[in-house]
Backbone as JSON Lines, residues from 0, in Angstrom:
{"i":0,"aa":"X","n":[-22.0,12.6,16.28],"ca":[-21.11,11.47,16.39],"c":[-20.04,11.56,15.3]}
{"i":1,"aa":"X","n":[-18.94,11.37,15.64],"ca":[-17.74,11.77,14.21],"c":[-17.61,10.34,13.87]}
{"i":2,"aa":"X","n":[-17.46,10.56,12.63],"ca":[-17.7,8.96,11.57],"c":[-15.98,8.36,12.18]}
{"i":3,"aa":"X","n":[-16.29,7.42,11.83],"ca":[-15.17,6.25,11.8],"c":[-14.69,6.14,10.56]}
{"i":4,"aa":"X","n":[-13.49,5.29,11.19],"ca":[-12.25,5.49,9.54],"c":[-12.62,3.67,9.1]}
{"i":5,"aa":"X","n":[-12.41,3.28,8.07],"ca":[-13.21,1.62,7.65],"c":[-12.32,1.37,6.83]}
{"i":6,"aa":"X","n":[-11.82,0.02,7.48],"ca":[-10.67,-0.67,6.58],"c":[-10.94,-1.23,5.69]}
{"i":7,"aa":"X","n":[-10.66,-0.8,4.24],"ca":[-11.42,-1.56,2.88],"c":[-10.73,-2.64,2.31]}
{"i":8,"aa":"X","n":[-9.03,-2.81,2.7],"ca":[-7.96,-3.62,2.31],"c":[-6.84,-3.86,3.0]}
{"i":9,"aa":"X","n":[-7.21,-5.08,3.46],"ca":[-5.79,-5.36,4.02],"c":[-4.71,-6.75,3.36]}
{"i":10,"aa":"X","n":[-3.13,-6.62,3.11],"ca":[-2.45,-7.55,1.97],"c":[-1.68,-7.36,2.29]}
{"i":11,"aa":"X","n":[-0.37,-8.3,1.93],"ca":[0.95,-8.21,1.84],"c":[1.46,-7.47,0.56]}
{"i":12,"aa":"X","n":[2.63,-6.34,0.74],"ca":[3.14,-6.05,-0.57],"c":[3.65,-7.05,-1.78]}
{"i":13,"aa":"X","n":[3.04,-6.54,-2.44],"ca":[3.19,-7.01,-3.82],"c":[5.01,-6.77,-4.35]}
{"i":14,"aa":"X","n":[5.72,-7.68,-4.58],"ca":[7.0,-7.15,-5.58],"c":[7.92,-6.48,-4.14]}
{"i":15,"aa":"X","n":[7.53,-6.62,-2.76],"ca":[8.82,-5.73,-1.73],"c":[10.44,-6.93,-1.96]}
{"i":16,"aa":"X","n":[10.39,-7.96,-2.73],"ca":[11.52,-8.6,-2.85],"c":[12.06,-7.62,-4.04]}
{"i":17,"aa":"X","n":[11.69,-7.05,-4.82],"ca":[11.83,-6.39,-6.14],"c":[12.53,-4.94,-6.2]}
{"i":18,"aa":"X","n":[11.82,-4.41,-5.13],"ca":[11.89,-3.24,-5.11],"c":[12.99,-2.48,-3.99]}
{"i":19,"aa":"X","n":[12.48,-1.24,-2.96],"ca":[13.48,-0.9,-1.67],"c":[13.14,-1.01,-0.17]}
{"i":20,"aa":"X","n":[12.2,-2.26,-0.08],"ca":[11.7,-2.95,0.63],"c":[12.95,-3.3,1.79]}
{"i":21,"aa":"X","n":[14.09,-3.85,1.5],"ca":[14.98,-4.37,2.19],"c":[15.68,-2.48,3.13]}
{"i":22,"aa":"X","n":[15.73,-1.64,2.05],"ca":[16.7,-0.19,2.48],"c":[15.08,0.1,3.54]}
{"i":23,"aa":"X","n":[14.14,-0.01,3.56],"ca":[13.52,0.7,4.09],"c":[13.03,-0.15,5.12]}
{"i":24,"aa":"X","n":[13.09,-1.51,5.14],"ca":[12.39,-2.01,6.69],"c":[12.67,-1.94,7.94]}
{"i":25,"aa":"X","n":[13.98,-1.73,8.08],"ca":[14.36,-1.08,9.56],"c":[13.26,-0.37,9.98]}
{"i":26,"aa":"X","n":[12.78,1.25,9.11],"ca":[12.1,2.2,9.47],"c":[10.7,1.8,9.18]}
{"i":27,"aa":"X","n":[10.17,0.66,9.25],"ca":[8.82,0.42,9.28],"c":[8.55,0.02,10.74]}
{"i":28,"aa":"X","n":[7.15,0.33,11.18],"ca":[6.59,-0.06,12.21],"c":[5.21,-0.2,11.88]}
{"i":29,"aa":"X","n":[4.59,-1.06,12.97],"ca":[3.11,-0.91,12.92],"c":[2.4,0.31,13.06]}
{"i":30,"aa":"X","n":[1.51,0.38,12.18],"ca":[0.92,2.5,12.07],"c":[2.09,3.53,11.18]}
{"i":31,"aa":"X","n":[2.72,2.71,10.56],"ca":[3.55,3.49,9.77],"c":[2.72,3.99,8.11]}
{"i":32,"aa":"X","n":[2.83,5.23,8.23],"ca":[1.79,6.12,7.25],"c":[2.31,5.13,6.03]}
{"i":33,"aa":"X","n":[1.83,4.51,4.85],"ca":[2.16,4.82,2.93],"c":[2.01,5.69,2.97]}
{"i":34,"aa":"X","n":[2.42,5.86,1.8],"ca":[1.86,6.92,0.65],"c":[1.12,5.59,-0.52]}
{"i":35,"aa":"X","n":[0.37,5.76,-1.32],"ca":[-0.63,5.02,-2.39],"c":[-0.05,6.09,-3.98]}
{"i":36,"aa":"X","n":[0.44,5.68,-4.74],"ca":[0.99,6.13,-6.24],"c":[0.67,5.47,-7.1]}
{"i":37,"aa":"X","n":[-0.71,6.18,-7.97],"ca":[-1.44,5.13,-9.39],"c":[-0.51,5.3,-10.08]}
{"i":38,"aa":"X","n":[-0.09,4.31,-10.94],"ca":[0.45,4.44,-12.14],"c":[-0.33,3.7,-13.11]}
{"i":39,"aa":"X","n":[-1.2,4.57,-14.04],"ca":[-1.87,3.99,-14.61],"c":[-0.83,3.81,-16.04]}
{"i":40,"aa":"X","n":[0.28,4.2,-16.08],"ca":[0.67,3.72,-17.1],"c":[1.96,2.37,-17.54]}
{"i":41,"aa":"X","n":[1.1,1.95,-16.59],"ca":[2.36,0.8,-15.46],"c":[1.88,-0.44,-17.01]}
{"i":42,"aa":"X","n":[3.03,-1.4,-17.33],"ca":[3.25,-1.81,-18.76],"c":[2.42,-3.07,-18.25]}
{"i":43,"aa":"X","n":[2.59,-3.42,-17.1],"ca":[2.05,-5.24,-16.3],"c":[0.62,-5.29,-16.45]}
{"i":44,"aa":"X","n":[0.32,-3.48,-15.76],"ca":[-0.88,-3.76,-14.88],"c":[-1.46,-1.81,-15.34]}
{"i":45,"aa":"X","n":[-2.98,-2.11,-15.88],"ca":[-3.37,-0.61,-15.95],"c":[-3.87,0.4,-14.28]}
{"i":46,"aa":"X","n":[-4.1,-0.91,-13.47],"ca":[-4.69,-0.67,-12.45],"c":[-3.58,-0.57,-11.1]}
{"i":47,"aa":"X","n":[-2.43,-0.81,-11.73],"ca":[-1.12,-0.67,-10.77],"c":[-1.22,0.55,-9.76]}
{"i":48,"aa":"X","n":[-1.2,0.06,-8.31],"ca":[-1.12,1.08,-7.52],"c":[0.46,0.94,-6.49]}
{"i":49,"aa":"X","n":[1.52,1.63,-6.65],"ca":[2.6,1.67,-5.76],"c":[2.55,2.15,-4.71]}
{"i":50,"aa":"X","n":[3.4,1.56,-3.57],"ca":[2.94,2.02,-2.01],"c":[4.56,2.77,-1.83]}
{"i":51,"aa":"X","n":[4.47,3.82,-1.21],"ca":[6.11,4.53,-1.06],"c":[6.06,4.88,0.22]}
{"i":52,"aa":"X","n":[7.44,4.71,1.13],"ca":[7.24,4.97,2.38],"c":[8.56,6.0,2.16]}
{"i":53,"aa":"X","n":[8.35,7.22,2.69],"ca":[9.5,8.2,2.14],"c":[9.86,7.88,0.98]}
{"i":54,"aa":"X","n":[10.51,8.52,0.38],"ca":[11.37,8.19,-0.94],"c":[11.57,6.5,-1.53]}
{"i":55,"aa":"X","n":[11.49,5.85,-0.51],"ca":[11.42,4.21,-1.03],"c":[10.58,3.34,-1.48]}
{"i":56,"aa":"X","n":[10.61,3.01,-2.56],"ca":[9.18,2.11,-3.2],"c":[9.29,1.01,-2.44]}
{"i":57,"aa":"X","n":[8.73,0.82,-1.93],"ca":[7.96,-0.73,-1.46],"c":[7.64,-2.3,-2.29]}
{"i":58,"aa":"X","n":[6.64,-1.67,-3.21],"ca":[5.83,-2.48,-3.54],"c":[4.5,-2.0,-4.77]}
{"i":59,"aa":"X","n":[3.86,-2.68,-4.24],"ca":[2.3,-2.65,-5.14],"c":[1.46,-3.52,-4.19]}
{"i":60,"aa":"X","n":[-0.04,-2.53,-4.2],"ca":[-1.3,-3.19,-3.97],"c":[-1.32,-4.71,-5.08]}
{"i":61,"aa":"X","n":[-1.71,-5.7,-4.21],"ca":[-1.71,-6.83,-5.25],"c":[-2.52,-6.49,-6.53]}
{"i":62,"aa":"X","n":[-2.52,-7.36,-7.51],"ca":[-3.43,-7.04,-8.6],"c":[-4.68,-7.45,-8.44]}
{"i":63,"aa":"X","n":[-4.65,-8.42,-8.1],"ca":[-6.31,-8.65,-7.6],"c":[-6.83,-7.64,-6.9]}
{"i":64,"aa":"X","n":[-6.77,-6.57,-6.0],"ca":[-6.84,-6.1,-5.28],"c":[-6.8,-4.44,-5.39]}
{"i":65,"aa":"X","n":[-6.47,-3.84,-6.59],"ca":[-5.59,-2.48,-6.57],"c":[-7.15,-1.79,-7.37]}
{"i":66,"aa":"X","n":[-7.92,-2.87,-8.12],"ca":[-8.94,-2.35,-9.84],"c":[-9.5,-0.67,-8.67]}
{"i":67,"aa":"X","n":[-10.13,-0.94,-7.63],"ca":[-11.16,-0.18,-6.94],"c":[-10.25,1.18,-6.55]}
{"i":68,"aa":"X","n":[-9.25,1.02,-5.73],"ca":[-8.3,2.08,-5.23],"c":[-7.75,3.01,-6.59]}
{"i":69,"aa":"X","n":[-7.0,1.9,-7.72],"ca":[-6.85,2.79,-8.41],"c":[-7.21,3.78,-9.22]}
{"i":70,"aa":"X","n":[-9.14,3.35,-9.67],"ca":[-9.75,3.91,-10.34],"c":[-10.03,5.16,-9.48]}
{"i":71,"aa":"X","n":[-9.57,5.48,-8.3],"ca":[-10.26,6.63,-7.67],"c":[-9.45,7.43,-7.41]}
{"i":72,"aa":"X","n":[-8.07,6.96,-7.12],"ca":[-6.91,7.63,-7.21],"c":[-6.48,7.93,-8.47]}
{"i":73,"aa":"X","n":[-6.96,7.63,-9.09],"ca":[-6.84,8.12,-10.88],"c":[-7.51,8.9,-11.6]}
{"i":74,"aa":"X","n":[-8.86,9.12,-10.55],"ca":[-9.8,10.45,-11.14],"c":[-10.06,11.44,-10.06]}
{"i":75,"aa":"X","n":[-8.98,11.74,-9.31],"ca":[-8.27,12.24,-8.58],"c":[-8.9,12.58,-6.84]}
{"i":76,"aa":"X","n":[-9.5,11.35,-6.49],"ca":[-9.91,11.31,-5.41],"c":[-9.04,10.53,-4.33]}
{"i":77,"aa":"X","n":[-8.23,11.08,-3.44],"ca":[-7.41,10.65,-2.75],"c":[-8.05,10.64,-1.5]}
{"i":78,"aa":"X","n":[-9.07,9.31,-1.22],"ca":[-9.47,9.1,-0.2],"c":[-9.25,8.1,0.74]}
{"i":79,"aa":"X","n":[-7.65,7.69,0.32],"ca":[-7.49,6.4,1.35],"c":[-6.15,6.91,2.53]}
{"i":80,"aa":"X","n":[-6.11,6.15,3.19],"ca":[-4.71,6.32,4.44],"c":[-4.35,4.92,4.34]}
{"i":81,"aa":"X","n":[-3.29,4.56,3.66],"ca":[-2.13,2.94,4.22],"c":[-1.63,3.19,5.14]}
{"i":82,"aa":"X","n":[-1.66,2.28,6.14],"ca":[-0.71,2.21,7.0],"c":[0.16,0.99,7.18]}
{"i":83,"aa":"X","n":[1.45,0.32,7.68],"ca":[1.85,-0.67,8.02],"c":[0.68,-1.44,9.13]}
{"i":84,"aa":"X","n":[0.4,-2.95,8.91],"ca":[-0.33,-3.23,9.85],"c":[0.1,-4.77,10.83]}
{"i":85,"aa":"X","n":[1.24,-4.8,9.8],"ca":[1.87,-6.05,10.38],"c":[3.49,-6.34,9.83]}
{"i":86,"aa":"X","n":[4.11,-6.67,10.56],"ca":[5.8,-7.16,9.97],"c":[6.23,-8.41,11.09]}
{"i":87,"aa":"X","n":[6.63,-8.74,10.13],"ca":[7.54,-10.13,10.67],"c":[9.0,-10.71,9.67]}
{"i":88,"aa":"X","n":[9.64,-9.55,10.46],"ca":[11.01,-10.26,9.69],"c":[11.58,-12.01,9.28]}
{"i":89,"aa":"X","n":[10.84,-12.75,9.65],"ca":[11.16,-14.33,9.57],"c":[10.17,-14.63,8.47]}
{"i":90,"aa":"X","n":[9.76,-13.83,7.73],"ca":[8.64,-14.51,7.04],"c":[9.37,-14.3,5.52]}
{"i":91,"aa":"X","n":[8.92,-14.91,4.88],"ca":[9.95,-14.94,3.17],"c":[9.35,-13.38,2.94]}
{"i":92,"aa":"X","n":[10.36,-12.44,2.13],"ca":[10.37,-10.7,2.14],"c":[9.22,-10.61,1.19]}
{"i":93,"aa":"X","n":[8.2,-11.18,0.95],"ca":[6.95,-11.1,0.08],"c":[5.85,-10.81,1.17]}
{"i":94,"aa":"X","n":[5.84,-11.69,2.44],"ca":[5.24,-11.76,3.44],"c":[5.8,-11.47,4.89]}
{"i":95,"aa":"X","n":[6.73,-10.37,4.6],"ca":[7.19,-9.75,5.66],"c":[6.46,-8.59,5.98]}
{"i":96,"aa":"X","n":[5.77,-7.69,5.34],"ca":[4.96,-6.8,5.51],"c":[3.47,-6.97,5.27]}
{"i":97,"aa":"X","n":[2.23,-6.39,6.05],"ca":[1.22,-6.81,5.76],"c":[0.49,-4.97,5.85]}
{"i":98,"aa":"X","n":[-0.18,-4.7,4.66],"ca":[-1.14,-3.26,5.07],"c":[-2.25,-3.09,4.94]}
{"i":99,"aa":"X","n":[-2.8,-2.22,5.62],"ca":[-4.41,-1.88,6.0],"c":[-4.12,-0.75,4.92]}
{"i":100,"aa":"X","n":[-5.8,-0.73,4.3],"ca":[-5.79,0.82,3.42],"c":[-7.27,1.44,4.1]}
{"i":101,"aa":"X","n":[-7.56,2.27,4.72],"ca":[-8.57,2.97,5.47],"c":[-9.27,3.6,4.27]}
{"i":102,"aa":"X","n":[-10.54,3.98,4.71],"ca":[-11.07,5.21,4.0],"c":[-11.18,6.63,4.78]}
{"i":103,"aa":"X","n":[-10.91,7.65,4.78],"ca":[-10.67,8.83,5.43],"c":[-12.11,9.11,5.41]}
{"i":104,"aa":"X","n":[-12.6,9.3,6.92],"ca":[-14.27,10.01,7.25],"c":[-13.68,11.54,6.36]}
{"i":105,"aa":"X","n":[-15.38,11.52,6.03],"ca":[-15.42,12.82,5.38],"c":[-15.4,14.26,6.09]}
């Protein structure tokens, strides 16, 4: 039986009013790949995880939310897949995007 993929997090971007959220939402869709970028040396937050869709920063995993992902992406286990899982342009640009973070079967 081939394992299943298990959604561990799903949130609105953190900071997409902040960041290149606006240059890049045209090219978002639902099932649209992240990328996940620890920055553990992020000045706010040690556990800061950035979401990049091509070349454009997005955002951040909320802070409540990032402690688990980042510690694993930081000791260099890259076992998650983001994807876009929801958009609604009418919604204030904090809650215009919503993402799933999977765990990749082994």
């Amino acid at each position: 039986m081939k394992a299943q993929t298990k959604m561990v997090k799903s949130f609105y971007i953190a900071g997409f009013t902040y960041y290149e959220g606006a240059l890049a939402f045209q090219h978002l869709h639902i099932g649209t790949k992240l990328k996940l970028v620890a920055e553990p040396k992020n000045r706010h937050d040690d556990y800061a995880v950035a979401l990049y869709f091509n070349q454009f920063k997005l955002g951040y995993i909320p802070a409540r939310q990032n402690r688990t992902i980042a510690m694993l992406l930081n000791n260099g286990y890259n076992v998650f897949k983001a994807v876009v899982q929801q958009i609604d342009p009418h919604e204030h640009p904090e809650q215009q995007v919503r993402v799933a973070v999977f765990v990749k079967p082994a």
